[in-house]
Each structure stands twice: as C-alpha cells, then as structure tokens.
N, C-alpha and C positions, 0 to 999 in steps of 0.2 A: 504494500500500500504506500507507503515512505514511496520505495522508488517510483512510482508511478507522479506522486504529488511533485516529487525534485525533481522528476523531466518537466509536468505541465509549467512550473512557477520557478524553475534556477536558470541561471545563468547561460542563455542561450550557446556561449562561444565552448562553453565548458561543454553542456550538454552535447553538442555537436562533436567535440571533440573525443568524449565519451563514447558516441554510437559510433565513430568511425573506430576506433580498438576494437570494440566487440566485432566489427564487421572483418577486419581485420585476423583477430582471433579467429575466428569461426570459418575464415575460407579455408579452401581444402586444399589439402599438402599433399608433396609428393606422394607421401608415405603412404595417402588414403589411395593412389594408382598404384601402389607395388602389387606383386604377385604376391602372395601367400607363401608362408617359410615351407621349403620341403623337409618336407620329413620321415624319417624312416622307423619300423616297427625294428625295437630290438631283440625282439622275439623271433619271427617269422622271415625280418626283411623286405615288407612289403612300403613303397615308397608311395607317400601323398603328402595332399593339403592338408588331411582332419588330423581334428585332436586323438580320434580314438581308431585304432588299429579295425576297417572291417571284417577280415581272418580273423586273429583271435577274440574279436570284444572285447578291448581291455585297453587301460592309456598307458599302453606301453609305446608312443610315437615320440620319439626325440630326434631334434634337429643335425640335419646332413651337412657336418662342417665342407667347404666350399671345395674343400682339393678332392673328394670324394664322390662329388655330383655329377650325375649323367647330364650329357645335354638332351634335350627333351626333342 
C-alpha cells in the first residue's frame, strides 16, 4: 500500500528513476537463453537435461565436466 501511495504522491524524477532499475533488473539475461546443464546418470550413464535419471528413477544426474562432453 506504502508503495503504491510513494509512486502516486513522491518525487517524480526519483520515481522515474526507480521504475527504470526495476525495468532494468527484470530484463532477460543471457543466462535465461542458455541450454540447460548436461548431465549424466552416475548410475547407469544415461546423459540429459533433467534432474532425475528416466532409467533408474532416482537423482542420481550430476553435471558433465566440459572435457568429457559429447558434441551433440
């Protein structure tokens, strides 16, 4: 409620100043176009996206250090 009354009634140059950060903050980063980390089952061997192993059922998927990766 507060921030709604401090946009209608503060300080124009501030508030302006204010919504361009959030705008700022809020755009999208590389990071949100990466691929998705590969991963491998430690168990089985079977390489993907998910968290959880489809073969065994279980969160045995941990990350494929770089020198180890297939090219796809």
């Amino acid at each position: 409620m507060f921030w709604l009354w401090d946009r209608l009634t503060g300080d124009p140059d501030r508030v302006a100043e204010e919504m361009r950060a959030e705008d700022t903050a809020r755009a999208p980063t590389d990071e949100d176009d990466a691929a998705p980390p590969a991963l491998r089952c430690r168990v089985c061997g079977y390489e993907g996206a998910e968290r959880f192993c489809p073969t065994c059922l279980a969160g045995t998927m941990v990350p494929i250090p770089l020198r180890d990766r297939t090219p796809r």
